[in-house]
C-alpha positions as CSV (number, residue, x, y, z in Angstrom):
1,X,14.4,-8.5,-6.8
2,X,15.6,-5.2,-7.9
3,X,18.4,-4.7,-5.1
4,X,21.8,-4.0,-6.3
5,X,23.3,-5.6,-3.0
6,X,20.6,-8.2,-2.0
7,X,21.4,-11.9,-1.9
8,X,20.3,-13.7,-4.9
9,X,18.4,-17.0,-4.9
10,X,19.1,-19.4,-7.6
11,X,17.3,-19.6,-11.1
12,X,14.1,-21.7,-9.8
13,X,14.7,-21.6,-6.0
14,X,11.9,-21.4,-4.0
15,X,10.8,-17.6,-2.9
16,X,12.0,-17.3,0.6
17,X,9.3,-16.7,2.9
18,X,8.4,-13.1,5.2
19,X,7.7,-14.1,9.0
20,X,5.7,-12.5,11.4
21,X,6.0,-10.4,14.3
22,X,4.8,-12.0,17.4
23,X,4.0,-10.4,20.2
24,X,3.7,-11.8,23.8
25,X,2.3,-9.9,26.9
26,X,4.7,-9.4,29.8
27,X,2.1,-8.2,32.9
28,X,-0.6,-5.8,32.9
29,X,0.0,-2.5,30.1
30,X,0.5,0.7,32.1
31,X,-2.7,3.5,31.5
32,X,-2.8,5.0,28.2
33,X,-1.6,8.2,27.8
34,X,-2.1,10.7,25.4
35,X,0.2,13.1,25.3
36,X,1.1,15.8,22.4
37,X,4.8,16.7,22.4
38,X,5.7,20.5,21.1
39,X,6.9,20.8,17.5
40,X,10.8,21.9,17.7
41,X,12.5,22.5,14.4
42,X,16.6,21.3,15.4
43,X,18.9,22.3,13.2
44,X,22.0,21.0,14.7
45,X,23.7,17.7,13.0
46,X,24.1,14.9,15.0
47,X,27.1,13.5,15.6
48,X,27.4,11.9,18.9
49,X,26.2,7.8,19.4
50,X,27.0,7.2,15.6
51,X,28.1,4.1,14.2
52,X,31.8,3.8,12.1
53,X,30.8,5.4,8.9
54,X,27.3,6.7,9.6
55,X,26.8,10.4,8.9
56,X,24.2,11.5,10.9
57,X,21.5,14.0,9.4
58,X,20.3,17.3,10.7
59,X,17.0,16.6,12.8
60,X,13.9,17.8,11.6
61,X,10.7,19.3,12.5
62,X,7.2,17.2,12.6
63,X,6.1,18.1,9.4
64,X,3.1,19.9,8.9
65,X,-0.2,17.4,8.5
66,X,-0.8,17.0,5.0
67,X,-3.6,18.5,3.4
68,X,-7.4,17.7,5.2
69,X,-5.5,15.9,8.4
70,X,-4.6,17.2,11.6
71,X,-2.1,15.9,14.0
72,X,-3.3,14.0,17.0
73,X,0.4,13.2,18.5
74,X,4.0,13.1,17.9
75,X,7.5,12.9,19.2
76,X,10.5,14.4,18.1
77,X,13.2,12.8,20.4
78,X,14.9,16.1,21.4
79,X,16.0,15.1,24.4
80,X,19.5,15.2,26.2
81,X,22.5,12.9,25.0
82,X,22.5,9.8,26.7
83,X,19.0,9.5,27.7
84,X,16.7,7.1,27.7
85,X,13.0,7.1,26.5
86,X,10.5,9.4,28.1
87,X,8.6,6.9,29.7
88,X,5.5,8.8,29.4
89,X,5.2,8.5,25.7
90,X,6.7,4.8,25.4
91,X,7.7,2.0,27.3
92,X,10.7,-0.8,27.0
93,X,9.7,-4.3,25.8
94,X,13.2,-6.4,27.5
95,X,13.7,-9.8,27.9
96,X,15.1,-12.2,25.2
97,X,14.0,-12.0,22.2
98,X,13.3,-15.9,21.6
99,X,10.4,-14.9,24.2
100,X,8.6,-13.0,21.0
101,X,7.4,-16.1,18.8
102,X,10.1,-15.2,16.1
103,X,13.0,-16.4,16.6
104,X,15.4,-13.6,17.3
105,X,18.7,-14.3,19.7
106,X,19.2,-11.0,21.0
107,X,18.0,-9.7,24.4
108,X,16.5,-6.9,24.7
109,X,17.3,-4.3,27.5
110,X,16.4,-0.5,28.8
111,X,20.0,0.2,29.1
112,X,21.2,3.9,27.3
113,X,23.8,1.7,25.6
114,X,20.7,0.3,23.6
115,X,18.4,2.6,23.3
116,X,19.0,6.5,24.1
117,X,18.8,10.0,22.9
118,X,21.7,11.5,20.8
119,X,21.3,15.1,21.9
120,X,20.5,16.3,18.6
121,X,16.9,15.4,18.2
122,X,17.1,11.6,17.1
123,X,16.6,8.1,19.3
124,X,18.9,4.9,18.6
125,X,18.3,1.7,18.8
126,X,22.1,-0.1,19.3
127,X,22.5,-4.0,19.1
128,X,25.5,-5.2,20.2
129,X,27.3,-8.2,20.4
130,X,30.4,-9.3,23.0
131,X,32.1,-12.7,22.7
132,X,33.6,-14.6,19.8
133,X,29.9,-16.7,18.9
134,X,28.1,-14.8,16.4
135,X,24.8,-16.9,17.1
136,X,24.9,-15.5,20.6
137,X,25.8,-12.7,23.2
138,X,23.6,-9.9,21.6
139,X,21.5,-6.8,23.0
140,X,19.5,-4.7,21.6
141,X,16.4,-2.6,22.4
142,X,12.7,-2.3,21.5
143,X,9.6,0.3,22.5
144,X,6.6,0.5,22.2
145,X,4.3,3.4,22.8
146,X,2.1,3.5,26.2
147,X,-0.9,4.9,24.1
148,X,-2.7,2.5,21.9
149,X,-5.5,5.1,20.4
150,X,-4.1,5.6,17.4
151,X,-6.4,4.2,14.7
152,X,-9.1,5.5,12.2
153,X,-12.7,6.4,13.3
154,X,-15.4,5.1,11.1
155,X,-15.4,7.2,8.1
156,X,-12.0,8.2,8.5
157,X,-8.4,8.0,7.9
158,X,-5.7,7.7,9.9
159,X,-1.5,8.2,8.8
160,X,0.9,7.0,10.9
161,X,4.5,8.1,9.5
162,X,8.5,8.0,11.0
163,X,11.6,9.3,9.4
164,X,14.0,6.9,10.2
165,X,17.6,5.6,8.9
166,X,18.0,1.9,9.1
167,X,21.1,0.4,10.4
168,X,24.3,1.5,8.0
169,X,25.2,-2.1,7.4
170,X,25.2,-4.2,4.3
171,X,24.6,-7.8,3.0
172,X,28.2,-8.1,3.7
173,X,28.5,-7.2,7.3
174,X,24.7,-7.1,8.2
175,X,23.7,-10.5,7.9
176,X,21.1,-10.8,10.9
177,X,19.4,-7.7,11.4
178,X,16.4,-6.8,11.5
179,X,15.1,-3.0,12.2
180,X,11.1,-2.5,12.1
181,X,8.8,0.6,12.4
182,X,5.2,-1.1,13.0
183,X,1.9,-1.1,14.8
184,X,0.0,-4.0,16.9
185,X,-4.0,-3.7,17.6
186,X,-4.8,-2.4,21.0
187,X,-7.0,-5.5,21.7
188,X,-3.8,-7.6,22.2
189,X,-3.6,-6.0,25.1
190,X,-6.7,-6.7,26.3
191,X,-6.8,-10.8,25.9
192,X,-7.1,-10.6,21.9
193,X,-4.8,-12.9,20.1
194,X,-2.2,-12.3,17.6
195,X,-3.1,-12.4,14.7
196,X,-6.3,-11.7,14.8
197,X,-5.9,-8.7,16.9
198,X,-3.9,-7.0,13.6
199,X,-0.3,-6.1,13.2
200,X,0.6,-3.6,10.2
201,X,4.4,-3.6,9.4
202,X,5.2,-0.2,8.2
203,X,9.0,-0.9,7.9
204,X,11.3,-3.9,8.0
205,X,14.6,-4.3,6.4
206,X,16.5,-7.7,7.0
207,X,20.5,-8.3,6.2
208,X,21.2,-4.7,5.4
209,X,19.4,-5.3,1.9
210,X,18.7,-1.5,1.1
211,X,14.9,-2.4,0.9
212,X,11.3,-2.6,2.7
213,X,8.5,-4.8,3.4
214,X,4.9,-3.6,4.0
215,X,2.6,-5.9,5.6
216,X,-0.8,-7.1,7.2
217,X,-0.9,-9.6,9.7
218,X,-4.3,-10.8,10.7
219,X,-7.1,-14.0,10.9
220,X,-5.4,-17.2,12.3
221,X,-1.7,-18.7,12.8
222,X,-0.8,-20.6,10.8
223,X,-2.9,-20.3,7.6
224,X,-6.2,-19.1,7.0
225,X,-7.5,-15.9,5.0
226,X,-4.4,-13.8,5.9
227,X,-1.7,-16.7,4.8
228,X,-0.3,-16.4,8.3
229,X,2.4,-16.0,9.2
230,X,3.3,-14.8,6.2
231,X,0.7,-12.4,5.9
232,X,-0.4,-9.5,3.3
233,X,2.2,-7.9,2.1
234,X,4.1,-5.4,-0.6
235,X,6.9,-7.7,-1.0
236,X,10.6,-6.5,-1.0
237,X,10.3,-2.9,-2.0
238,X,14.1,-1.3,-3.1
239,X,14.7,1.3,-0.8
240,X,18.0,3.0,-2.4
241,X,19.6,5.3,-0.1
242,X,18.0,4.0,3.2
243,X,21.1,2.5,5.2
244,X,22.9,5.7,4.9
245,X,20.3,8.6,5.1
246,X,16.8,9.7,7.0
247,X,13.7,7.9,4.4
248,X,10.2,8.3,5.7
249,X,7.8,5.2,5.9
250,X,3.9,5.8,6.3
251,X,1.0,3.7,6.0
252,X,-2.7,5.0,6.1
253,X,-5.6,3.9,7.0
254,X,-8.6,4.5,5.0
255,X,-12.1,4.0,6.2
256,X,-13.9,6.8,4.7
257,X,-14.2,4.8,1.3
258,X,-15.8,1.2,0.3
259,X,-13.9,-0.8,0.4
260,X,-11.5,0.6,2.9
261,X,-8.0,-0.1,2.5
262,X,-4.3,0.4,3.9
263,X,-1.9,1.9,1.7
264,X,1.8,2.3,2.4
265,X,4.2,4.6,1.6
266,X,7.6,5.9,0.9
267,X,9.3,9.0,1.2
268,X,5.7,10.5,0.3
269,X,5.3,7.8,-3.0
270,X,2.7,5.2,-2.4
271,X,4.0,1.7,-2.9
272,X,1.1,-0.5,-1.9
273,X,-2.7,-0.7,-1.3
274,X,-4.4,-3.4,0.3
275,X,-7.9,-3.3,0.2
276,X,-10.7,-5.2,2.8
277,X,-12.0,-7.3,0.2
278,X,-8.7,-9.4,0.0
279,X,-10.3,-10.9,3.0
280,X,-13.8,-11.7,4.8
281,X,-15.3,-8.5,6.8
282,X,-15.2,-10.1,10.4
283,X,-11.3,-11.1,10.0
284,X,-10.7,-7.2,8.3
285,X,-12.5,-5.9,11.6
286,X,-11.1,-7.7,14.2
287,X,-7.0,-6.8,12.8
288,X,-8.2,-2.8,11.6
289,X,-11.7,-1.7,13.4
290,X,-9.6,-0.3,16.7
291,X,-6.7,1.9,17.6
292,X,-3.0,1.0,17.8
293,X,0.1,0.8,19.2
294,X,3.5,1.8,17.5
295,X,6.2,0.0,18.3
296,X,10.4,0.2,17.1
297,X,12.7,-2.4,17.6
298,X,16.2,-3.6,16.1
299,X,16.2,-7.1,16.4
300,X,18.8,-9.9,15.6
301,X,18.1,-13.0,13.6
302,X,15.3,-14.7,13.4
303,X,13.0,-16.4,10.7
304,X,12.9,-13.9,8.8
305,X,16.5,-12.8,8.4
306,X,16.9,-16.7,7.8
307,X,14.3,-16.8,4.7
308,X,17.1,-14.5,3.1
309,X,20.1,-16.2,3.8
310,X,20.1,-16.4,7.7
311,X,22.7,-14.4,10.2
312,X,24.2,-13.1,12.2
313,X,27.8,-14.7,11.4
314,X,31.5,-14.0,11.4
315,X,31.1,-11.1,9.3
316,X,28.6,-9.3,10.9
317,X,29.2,-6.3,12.7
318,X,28.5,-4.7,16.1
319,X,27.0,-1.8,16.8
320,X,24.6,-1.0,14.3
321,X,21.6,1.5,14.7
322,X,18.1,1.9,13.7
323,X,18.0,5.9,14.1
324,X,14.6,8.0,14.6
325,X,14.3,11.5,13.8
326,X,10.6,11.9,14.9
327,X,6.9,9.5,14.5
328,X,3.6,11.2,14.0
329,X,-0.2,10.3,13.9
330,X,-2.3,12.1,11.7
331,X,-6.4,11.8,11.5
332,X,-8.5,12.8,9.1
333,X,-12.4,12.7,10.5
334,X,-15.2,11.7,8.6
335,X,-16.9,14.2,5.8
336,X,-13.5,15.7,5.8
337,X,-12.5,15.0,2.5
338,X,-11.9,17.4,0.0
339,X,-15.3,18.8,-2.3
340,X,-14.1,20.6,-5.2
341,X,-16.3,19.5,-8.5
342,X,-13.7,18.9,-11.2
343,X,-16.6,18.7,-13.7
344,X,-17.4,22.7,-12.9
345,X,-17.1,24.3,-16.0
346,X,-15.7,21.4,-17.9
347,X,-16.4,20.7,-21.8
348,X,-19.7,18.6,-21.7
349,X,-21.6,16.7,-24.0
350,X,-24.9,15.2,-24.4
351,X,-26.6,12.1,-26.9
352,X,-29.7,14.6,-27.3
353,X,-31.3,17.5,-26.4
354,X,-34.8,17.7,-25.6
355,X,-36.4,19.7,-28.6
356,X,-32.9,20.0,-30.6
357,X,-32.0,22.9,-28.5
358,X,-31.0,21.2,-24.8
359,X,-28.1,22.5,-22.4
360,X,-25.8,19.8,-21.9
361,X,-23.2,22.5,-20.4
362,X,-25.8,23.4,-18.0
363,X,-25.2,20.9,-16.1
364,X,-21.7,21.5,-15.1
365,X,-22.2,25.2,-14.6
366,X,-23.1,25.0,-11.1
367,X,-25.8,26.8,-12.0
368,X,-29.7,24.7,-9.8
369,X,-31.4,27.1,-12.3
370,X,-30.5,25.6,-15.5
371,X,-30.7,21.9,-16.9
372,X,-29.8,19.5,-19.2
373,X,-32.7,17.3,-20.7
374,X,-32.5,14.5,-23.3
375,X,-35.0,13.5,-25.8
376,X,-37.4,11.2,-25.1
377,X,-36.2,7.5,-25.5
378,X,-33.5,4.8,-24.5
379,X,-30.7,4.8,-24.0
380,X,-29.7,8.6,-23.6
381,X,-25.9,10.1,-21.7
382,X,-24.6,12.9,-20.6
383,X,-20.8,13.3,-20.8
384,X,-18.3,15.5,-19.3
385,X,-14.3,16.0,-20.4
386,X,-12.4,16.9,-17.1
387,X,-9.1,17.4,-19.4
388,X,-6.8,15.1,-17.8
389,X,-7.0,11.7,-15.6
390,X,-8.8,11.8,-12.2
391,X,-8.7,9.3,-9.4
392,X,-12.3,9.9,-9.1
393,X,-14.1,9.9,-5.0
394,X,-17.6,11.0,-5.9
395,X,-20.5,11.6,-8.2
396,X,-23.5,13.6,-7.7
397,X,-26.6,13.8,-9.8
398,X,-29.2,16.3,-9.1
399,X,-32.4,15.0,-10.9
400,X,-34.7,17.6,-12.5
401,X,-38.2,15.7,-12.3
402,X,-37.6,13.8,-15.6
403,X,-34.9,11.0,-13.8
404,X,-33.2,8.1,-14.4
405,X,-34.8,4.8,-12.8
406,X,-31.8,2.7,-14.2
407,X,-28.5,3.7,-15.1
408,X,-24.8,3.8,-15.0
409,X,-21.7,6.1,-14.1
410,X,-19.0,5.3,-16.5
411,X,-15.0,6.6,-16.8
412,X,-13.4,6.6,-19.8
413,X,-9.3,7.5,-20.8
414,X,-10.5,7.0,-24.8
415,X,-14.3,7.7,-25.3
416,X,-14.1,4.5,-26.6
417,X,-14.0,1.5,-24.0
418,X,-16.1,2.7,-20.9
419,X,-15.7,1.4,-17.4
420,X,-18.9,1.2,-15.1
421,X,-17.9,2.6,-11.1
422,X,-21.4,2.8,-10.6
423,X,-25.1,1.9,-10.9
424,X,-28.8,1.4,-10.2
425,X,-32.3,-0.2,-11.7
426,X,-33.8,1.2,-8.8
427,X,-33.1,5.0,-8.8
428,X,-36.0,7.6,-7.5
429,X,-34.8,11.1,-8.9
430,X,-33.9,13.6,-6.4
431,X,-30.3,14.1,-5.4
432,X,-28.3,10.8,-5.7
433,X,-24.5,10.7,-4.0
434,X,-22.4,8.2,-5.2
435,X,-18.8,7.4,-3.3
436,X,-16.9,5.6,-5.5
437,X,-13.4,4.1,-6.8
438,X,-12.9,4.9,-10.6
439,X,-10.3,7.0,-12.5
440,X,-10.7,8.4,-15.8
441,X,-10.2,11.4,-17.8
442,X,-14.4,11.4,-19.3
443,X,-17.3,10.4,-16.8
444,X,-20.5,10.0,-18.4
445,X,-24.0,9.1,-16.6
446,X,-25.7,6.5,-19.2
447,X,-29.2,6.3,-18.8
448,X,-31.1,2.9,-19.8
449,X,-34.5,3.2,-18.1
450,X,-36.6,6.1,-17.8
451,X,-38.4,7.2,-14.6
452,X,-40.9,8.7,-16.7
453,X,-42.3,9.4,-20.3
454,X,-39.8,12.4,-20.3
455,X,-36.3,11.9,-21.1
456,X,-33.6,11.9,-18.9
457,X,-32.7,16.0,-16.9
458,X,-29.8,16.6,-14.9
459,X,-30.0,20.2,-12.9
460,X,-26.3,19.4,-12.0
461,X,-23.7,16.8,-12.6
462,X,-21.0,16.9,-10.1
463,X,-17.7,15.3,-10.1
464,X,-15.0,15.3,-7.0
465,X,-11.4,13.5,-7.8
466,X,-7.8,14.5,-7.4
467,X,-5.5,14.4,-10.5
468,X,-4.7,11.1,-11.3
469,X,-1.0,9.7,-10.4
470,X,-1.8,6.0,-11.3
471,X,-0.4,4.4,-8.2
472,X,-3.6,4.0,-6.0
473,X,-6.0,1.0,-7.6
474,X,-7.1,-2.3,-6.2
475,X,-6.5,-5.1,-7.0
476,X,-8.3,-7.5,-9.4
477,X,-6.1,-10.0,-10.4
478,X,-5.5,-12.3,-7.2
479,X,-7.4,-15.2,-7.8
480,X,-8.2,-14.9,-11.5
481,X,-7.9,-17.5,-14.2
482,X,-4.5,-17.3,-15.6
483,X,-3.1,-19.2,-18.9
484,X,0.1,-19.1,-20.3
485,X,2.1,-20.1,-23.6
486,X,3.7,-22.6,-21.9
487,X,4.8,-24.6,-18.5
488,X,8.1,-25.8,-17.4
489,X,6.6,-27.9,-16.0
490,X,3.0,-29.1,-13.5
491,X,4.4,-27.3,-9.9
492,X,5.1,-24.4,-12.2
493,X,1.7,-23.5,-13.4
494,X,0.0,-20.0,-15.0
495,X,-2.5,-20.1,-12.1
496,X,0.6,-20.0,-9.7
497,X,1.7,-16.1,-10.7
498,X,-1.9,-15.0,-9.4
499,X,-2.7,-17.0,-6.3
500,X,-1.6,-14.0,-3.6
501,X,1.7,-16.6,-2.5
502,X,5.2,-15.5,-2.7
503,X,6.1,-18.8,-2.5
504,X,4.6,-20.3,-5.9
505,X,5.7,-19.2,-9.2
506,X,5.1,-19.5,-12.9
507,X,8.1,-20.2,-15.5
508,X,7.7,-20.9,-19.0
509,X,9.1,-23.4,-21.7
510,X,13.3,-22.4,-22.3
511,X,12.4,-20.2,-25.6
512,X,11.0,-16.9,-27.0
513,X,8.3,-15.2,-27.3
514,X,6.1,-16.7,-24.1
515,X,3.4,-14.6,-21.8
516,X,1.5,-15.4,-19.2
517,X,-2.5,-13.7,-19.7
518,X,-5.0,-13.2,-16.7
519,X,-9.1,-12.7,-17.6
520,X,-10.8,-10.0,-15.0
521,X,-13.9,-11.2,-15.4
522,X,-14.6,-7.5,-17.0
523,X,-13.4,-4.5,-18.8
524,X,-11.9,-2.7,-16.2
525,X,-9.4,0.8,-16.3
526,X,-6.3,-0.9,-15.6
527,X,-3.7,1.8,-13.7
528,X,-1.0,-0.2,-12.3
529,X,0.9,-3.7,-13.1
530,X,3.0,-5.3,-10.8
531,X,5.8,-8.0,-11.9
532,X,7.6,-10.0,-9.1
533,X,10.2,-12.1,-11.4
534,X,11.8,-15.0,-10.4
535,X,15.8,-14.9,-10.9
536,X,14.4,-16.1,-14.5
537,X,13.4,-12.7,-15.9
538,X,12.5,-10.8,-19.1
539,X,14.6,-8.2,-20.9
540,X,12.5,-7.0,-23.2
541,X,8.7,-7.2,-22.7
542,X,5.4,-6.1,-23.1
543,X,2.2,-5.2,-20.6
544,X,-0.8,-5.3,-23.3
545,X,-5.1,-5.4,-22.4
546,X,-7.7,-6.8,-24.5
547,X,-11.4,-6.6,-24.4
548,X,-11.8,-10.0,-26.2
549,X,-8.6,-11.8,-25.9
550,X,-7.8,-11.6,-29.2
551,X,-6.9,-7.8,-30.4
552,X,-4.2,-6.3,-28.1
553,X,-3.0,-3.2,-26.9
554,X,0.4,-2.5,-25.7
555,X,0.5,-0.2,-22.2
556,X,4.1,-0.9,-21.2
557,X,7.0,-1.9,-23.3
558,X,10.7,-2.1,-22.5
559,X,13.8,-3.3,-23.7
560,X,15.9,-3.1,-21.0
561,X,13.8,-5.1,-18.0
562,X,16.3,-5.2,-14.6
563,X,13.8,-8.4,-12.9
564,X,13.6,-8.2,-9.2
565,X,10.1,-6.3,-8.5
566,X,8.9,-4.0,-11.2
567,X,6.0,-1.6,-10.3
568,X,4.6,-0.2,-13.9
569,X,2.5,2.9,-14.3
570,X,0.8,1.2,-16.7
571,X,-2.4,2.8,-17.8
572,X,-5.6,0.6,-20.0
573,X,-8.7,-0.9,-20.7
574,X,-9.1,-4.6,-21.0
575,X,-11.2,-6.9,-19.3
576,X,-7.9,-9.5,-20.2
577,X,-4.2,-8.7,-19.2
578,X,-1.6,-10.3,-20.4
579,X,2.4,-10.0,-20.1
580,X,4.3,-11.0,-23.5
581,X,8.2,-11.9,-23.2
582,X,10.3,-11.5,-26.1
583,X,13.6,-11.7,-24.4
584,X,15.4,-13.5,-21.9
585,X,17.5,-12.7,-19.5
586,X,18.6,-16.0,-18.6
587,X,19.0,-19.5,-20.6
588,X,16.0,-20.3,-18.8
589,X,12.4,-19.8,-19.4
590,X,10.2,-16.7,-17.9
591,X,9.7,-17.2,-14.4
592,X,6.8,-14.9,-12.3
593,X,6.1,-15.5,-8.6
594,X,3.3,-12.8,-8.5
595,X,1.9,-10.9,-11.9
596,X,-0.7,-8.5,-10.4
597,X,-3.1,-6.1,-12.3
598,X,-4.2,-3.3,-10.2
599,X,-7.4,-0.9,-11.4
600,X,-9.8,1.8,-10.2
601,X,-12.9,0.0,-9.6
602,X,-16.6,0.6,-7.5
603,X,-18.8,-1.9,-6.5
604,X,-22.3,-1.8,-7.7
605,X,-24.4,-0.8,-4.2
């Protein structure tokens, strides 16, 4: 809990729970339409419809697609002052809110002093409130687009992305609302229940606490392999800035890799990755294998606003906005993503050469004419320096007739601890295509088994990756045995910092040093580390990995630790993960509702 204006819990409160976002038919959906709306670039600052104190931004254009994707639709909201929706692009969901399954109080309505157009490219969503009872007398709006095709085609990727400002309120006067930007599975409206139909949150803010959530909603209600209705989620993500200024929140979805995934992002900075194997493949298909609808809403009160200290009350004002400067759907089709071999040219090396007088090099010179053989024994690799860290996609070996029958693909940051992405006993020469998950700076193909009396020959070697960022990564912790220094106390053990609940935490004995240590199960290349601290935090600490549990190596050290949730770039091999306090923050002990260990990983096929 990193927000400088959020609403603190207690030291050893329990974590206040996320709610989800029902959804309940009203009649028949109209026809889909799909419509594309023309790209205007506004460059007049709105000022009209504006809340007391809210400085409205200059509209923008839809951006460009980003690189490999193309835009399937859009809106920009450049429509006259005053007006409502064009209801060939969306539709109003009215009625009272308590009619949604979450307890909101306000009503909803398609009246322009809800929901309209401010004449300078952006939509508003208004609530407002008449009478002297907080609790009630609210409207407010909500839409929903009449398309519901927006989704991912097998093998492809799909971005879904809004620049928005929420509602310029804080926990002082904002106490109740709730503005969202998210998506509902199209088979909800064809009999499908929530959730197993699939909701993605792409945005929610509650109490004006200058932050996000990001979260899957899907299997059963209540319980079952999505935690309903809490669901899968980021967690409160600070989002500095947000009230008063245009952010833009995104979440893709990936099909075009195994596993697939959904990742959110924020203003362009990926903040989360969920991938399908946090669940069972028939619940992940039901919520993801369809298209979408996208829906906006501002709503007022409710269970979740109520997990973080409830509202609206005496204090809270009228008339705050949840302002849209344009939504677009971007899709990226399968085989579209990008082929350049990183390994072209690259520094390579080689355990042997065949006669003393081999080519490892040609076998990253692009070159089908030239090879690389090995002498003629086990085990024998070939190894190739791509200069820098790649979030590595693919890995093709172009077998001369001397093969591999088994080996392994392997990344490396050191040359030292090696991470397998890939393998096989059963390979049969030729060309084999791997599409994998891995990230490293070497990648090395480590032959164990011959295919024949030869050695092992490579024509080619080809790597495809983008420069690594360390923020993508799945992750391994969830589930994992955990162990600790010490307890508070039994409802406070290590086990309860990697069980996937928000709602369970770890703390540790009142003294210094203490850490809390998760085993992988393997050596893995650990990219990312995230902390979710209890109001019992560290100041100073230390991320560290170990292959053997014993001997460790520090990734992340600081002296200066701010609690809330701490998202560390924290780069390693280890097959064991450990965080190690040294100071506290409080008198109390360490306290952890979630310690999670991201990593670039592949599953053997």
């Amino acid at each position: 809990m990193n927000d400088p204006h959020e609403v603190h819990t207690p030291p050893h409160a329990s974590a206040p729970k996320r709610r989800f976002r029902g959804w309940v038919a009203a009649g028949t959906a109209a026809a889909t339409v799909a419509a594309t709306v023309a790209l205007v670039a506004i460059t007049a600052v709105a000022n009209a419809a504006t809340t007391a104190g809210t400085v409205q931004a200059a509209a923008a254009a839809v951006p460009a697609p980003p690189a490999g994707f193309t835009l399937t639709w859009s809106d920009d909201f450049g429509a006259a002052a005053g007006t409502g929706v064009n209801t060939a692009n969306w539709k109003y969901d009215t009625g009272p809110g308590s009619s949604f399954g979450t307890g909101e109080i306000e009503t909803m309505t398609s009246s322009t002093a809800n929901v309209f157009h401010d004449g300078n490219g952006h939509l508003a969503l208004r609530a407002l409130h008449s009478g002297t009872d907080p609790q009630a007398g609210w409207t407010s709006g909500r839409i929903e687009t009449q398309a519901a095709t927006f989704g991912a085609e097998p093998g492809g990727v799909v971005r879904m992305e809004s620049s928005l400002q929420q509602p310029d309120v804080t926990t002082a006067n904002g106490a109740g609302y709730w503005p969202a930007f998210w998506m509902l599975g199209s088979t909800l409206r064809t009999g499908t229940s929530w959730p197993t139909s699939g909701e993605i949150d792409i945005m929610e803010d509650i109490n004006g606490r200058s932050s996000t959530f990001g979260t899957l909603h899907c299997g059963v209600n209540p319980g079952g392999p999505c935690n309903e209705s809490t669901g899968l989620g980021s967690g409160e993500r600070p989002c500095a800035g947000c009230q008063t200024g245009y952010h833009t929140y995104a979440v893709e979805i990936d099909r075009s890799k195994s596993p697939e995934e959904i990742r959110w992002y924020l203003d362009g900075a990926l903040y989360f990755t969920l991938p399908a194997t946090r669940v069972d493949a028939t619940t992940w298909a039901n919520a993801v294998h369809h298209p979408f609808f996208i829906i906006y809403d501002l709503a007022i009160g409710g269970g979740f606003p109520d997990a973080f200290g409830g509202g609206p009350n005496a204090a809270t004002v009228s008339g705050g906005q949840l302002n849209i400067d344009w939504v677009a759907v971007y899709n990226k089709g399968p085989g579209s993503q990008p082929t350049g071999n990183v390994a072209l040219g690259k520094p390579t090396t080689a355990s042997s050469n065949e006669g003393g007088a081999g080519c490892p090099a040609c076998a990253t010179d692009g070159n089908l004419n030239t090879r690389w053989s090995s002498a003629f024994s086990d085990p024998q690799w070939l190894q190739v320096d791509l200069g820098q860290t790649y979030n590595i996609t693919n890995v093709t070996l172009n077998w001369e007739a001397a093969y591999g029958k088994a080996y392994r693909i392997q990344t490396s940051n050191d040359q030292l601890t090696w991470v397998d992405i890939a393998a096989t006993t059963t390979g049969d020469g030729g060309t084999d295509v791997w599409n994998v998950n891995g990230s490293g700076r070497y990648v090395r193909m480590y032959g164990t088994q011959r295919g024949t009396a030869y050695g092992y020959s490579l024509w080619e070697m080809s790597v495809n990756g983008t420069p690594g960022s360390n923020t993508g990564g799945t992750l391994v912790s969830q589930g994992r045995p955990t162990t600790a220094s010490s307890t508070e106390n039994a409802g406070t053990a290590a086990a309860n910092a990697t069980d996937g609940s928000g709602s369970t935490r770890w703390s540790s004995a009142f003294s210094d040093p203490q850490w809390l240590q998760v085993d992988l199960g393997a050596v893995m290349n650990v990219n990312k580390v995230v902390l979710n601290w209890e109001a019992a935090y560290a100041k100073a600490f230390q991320v560290q990995t170990s292959t053997d549990g014993t001997t460790w190596t520090t990734i992340y050290s600081t002296t200066t630790g701010t609690g809330g949730v701490q998202t560390l770039n924290a780069s390693g091999s280890g097959r064991y993960v450990r965080v190690l306090g040294t100071q506290r923050a409080t008198t109390y002990g360490y306290s952890l509702f979630e310690f999670q260990v991201y990593a670039m990983t592949c599953c053997t096929p």
